[in-house]
TORKOLMI-19348 format. One line per 4 residues: their letters; for each residue y, z, x of C-alpha. Coordinates in nm, 3 decimals. Last residue first. Example, Ala and Ser with C-alpha at 12.3 -4.5 7.8 and 13.67 -1.06 7.14 Angstrom:
<sites>
SA = -0.106:0.714:1.367  -0.450:0.780:1.230
</sites>
This chain:
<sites>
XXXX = 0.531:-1.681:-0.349  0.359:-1.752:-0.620  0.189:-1.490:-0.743  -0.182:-1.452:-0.820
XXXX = -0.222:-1.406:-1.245  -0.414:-1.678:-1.260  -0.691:-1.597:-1.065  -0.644:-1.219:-0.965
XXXX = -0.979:-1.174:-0.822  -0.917:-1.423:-0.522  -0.672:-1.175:-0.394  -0.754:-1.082:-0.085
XXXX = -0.470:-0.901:0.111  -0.714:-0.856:0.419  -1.102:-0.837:0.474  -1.330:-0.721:0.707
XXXX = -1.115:-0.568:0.939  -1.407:-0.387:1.189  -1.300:-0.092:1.333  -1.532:0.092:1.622
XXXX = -1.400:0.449:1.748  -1.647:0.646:1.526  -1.793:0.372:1.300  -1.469:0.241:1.079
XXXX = -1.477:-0.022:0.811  -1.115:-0.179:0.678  -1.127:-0.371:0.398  -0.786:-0.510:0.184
XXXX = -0.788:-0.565:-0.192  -0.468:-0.683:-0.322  -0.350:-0.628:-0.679  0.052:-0.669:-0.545
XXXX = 0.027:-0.901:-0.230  0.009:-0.739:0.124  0.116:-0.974:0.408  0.148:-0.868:0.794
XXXX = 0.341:-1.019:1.028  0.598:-0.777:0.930  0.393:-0.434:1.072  0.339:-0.616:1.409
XXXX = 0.565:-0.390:1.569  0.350:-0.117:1.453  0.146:-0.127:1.712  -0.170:-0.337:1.735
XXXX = -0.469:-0.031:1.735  -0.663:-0.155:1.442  -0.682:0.138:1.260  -0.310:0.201:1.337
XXXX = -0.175:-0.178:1.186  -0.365:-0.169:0.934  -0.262:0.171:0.803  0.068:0.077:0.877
XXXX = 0.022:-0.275:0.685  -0.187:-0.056:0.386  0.148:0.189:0.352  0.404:-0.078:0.361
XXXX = 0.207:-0.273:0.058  0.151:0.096:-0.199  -0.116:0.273:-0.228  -0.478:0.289:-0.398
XXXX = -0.719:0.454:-0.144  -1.096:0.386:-0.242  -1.335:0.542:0.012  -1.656:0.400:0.054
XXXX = -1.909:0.675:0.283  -2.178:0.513:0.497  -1.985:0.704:0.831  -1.957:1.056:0.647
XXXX = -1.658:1.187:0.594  -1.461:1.420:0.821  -1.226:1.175:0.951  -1.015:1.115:0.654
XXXX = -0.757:1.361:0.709  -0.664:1.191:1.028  -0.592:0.887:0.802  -0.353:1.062:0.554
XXXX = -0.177:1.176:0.903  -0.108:0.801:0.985  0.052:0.729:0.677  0.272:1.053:0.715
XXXX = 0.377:0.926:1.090  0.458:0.618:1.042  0.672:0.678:0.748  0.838:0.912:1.016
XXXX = 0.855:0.579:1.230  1.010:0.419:1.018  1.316:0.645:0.944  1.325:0.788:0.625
XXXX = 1.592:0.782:0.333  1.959:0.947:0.270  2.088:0.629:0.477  1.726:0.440:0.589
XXXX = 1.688:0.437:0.952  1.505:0.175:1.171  1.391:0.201:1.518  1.037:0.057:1.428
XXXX = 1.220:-0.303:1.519  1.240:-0.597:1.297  1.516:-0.900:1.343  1.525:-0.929:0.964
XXXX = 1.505:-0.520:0.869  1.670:-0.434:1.200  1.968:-0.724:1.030  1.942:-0.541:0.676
XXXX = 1.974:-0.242:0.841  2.299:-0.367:1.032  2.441:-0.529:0.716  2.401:-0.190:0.493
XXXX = 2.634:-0.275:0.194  2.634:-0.689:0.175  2.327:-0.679:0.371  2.126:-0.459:0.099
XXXX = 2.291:-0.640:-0.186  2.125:-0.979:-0.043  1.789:-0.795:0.052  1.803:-0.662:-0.339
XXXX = 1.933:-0.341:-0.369  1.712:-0.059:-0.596  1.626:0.161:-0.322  1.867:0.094:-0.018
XXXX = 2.047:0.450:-0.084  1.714:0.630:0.043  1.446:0.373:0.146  1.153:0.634:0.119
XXXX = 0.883:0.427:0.243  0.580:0.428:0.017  0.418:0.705:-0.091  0.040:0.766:0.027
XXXX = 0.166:1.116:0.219  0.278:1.176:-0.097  -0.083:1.228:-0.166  -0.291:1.222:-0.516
XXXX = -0.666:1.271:-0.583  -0.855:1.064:-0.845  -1.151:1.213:-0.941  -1.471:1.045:-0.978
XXXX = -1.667:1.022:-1.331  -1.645:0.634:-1.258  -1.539:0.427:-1.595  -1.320:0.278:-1.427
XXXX = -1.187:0.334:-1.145  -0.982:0.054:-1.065  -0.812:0.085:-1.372  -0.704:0.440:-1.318
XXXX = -0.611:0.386:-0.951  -0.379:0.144:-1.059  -0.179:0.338:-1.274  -0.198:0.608:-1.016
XXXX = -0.010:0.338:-0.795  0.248:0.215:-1.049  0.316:0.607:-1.142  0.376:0.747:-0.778
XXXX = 0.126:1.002:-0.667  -0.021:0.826:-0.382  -0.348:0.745:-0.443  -0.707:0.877:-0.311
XXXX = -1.111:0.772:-0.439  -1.362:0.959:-0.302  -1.772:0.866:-0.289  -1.704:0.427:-0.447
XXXX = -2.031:0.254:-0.495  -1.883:-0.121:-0.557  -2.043:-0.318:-0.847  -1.698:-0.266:-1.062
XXXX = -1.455:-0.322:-0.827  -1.352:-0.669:-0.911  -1.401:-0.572:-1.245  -1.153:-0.281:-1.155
XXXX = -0.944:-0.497:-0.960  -0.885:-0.763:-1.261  -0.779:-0.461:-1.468  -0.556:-0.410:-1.277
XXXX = -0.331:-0.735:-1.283  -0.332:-0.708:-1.613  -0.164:-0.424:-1.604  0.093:-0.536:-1.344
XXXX = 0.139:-0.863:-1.618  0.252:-0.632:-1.865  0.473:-0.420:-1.606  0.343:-0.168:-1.426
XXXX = 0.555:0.172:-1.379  0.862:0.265:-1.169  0.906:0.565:-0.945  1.174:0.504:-0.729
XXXX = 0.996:0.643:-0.380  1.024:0.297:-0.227  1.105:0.010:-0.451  1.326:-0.247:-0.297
XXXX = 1.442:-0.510:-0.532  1.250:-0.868:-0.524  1.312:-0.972:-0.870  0.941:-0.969:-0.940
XXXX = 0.910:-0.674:-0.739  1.126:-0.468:-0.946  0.940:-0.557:-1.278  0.632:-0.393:-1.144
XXXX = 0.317:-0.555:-1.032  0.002:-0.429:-0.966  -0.055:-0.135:-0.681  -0.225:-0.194:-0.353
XXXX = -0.560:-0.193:-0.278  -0.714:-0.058:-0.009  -1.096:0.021:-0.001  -1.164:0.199:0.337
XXX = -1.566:0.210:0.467  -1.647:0.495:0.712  -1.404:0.755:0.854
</sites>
């Protein structure tokens, strides 16, 4: 599968006030932007053969900047979507437990049992990350492949390269203009780098 580039999207203005996103298909804000541009200059020395996004606006937004000028085309997956929340999107955790308070308590005490109403289950998330891998195995081993996504895609994607279960899915951390590294040769992973954002400067969030 060779070298992964993950970065996840810039900011929106539903992560700033902490609302879950999913599938609603919201754009960068002014500081998301920003935000981007950083990663492409970040990006900018890196030789880059495919580059894959999911087709949401905030992550093909990204992709763009990250880019470049690259003559490279940028191919879309749903498969790169983030978790369809169903009725949750929009609700902040505290409207989430006023409406749902049993998924907001599997969400807190976390278990991959989970179950969105008129959304996905986790482990069918699971699943469609995971098969966006498998379709990655037929490049070459010194190949670096850009996939611009979304924070609960790169912690399942983290979580299966590196063989830990997806239990440990919440442990993990995934800022917005993150660049994570995962390198594969055949059945050997190597995580060289995780939620790095020492390119952002002063545009790094605070919490």
């Amino acid at each position: 599968m060779a070298r992964l580039l993950l970065v996840r999207h810039g900011i929106t203005e539903w992560n700033i006030v902490h609302r879950i996103q999913g599938h609603t298909d919201n754009d960068l804000n002014e500081k998301g932007t920003r935000q981007v541009e950083r990663v492409g200059e970040r990006l900018a020395g890196e030789k880059i053969d495919a580059v894959f996004a999911s087709d949401l606006k905030r992550t093909l937004s990204t992709a763009q900047a990250a880019v470049g000028s690259r003559n490279i085309e940028i191919r879309t997956s749903a498969d790169l979507r983030e978790m369809n929340y169903g009725l949750a999107e929009g609700m902040t955790y505290g409207e989430l437990k006023a409406a749902y308070p049993e998924i907001a308590a599997s969400l807190f005490n976390f278990h991959t049992g989970i179950i969105f109403p008129e959304g996905e289950t986790f482990l069918g998330f699971v699943d469609r990350a995971e098969s966006f891998l498998k379709s990655l195995t037929g490049y070459p081993e010194d190949s670096t492949i850009l996939v611009v996504t979304h924070g609960g895609v790169i912690k399942t994607m983290v979580c299966s390269l590196l063989g830990i279960g997806q239990v440990h899915w919440p442990k993990i951390r995934i800022d917005n203009a993150s660049l994570t590294i995962v390198s594969t040769y055949g059945e050997r992973v190597i995580l060289s780098l995780l939620n790095d954002t020492s390119h952002l400067g002063d545009l790094k969030e605070p919490y």
